[in-house]
C-alpha positions as a Markdown table, in Angstrom:
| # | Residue | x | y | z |
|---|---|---|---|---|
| 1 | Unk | 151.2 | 229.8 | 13.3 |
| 2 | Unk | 150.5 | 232.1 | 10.6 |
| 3 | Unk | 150.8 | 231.8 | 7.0 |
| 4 | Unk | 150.4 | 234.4 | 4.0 |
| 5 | Unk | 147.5 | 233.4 | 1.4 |
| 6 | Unk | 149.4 | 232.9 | -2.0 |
| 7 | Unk | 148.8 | 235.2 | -4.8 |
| 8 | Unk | 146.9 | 234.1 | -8.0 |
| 9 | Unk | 148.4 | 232.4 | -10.6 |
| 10 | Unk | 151.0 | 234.4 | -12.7 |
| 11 | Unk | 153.2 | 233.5 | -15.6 |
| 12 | Unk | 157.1 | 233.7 | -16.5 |
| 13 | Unk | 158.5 | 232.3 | -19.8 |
| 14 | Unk | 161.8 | 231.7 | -21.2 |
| 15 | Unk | 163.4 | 229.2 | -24.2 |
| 16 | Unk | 160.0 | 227.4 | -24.6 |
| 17 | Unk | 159.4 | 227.4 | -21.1 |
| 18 | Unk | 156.9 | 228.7 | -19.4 |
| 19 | Unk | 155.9 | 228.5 | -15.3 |
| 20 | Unk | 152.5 | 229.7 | -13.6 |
| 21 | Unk | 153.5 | 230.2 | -10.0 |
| 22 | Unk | 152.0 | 231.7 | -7.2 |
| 23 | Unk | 153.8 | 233.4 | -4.6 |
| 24 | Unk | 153.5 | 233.1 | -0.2 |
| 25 | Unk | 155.6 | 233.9 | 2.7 |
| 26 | Unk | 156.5 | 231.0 | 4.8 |
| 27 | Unk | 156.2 | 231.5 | 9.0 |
| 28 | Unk | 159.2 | 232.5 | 9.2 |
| 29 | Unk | 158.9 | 235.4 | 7.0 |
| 30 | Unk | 161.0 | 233.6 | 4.2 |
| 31 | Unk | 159.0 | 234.7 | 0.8 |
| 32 | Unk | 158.9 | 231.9 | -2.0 |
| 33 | Unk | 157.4 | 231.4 | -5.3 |
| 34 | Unk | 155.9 | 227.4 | -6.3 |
| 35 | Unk | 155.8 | 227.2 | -10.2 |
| 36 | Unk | 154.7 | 224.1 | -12.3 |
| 37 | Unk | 156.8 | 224.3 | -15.3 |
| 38 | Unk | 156.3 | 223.2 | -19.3 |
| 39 | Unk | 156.9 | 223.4 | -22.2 |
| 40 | Unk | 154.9 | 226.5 | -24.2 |
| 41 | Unk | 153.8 | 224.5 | -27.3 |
| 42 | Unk | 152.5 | 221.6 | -25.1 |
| 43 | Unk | 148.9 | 221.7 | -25.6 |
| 44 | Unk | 148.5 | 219.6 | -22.3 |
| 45 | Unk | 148.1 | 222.1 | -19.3 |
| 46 | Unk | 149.6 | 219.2 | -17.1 |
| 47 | Unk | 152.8 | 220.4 | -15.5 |
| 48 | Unk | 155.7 | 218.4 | -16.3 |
| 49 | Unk | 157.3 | 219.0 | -12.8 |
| 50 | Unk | 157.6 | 221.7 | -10.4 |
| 51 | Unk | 160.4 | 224.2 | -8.8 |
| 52 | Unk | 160.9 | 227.2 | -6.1 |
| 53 | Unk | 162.1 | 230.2 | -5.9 |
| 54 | Unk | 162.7 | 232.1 | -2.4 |
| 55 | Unk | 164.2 | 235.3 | -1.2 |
| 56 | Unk | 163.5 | 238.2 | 1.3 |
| 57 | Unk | 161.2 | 239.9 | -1.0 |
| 58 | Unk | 158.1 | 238.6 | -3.0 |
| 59 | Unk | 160.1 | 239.9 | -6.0 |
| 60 | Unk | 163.3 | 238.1 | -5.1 |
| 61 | Unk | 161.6 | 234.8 | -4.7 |
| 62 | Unk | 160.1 | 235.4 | -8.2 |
| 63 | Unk | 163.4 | 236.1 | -9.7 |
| 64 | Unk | 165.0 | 233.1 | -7.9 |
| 65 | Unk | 161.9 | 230.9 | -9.9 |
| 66 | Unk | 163.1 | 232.4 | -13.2 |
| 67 | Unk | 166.7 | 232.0 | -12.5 |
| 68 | Unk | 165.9 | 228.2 | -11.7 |
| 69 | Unk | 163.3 | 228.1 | -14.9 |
| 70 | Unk | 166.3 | 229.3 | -17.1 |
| 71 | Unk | 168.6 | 226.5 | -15.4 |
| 72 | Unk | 166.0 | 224.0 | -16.6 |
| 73 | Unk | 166.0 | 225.4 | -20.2 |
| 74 | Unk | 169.6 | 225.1 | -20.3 |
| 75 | Unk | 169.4 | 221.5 | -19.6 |
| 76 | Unk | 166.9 | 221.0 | -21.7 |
| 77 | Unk | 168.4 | 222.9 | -24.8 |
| 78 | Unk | 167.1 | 225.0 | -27.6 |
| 79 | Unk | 163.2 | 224.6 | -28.1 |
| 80 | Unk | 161.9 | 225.1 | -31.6 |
């Protein structure tokens, strides 16, 4: 079995949100993205909890994170 190494960390924000993720194809050539998310004025670099994003593509599993980061802030509501 055969796995792709993940990418350095990288960084999406939205609503006060912010995720590092890295990115890695799974075996069965499924592409995700792993983010720890928090809040942006947090001055802990602890992440508060984590979510995925996959797709076909590297870039599909990243936009599949930021549609599931911009779920999160919706639930979360408007940061200040």
């Amino acid at each position: 079995m055969e796995a792709t190494m993940l990418q350095p960390d990288r960084v999406i924000r939205t609503s006060g949100l912010l995720a590092e993720y890295t990115t890695g194809q799974a075996p069965s050539g499924e592409w995700f993205a792993l983010g720890s998310v928090r809040a942006e004025i947090d001055t802990e670099r602890q992440p508060a909890w984590m979510i995925v994003g996959t797709g076909e593509t590297a870039e599909d599993a990243v936009s599949g994170l930021l549609s599931q980061l911009e779920r999160e802030a919706l639930k979360i509501g408007p940061r200040q």
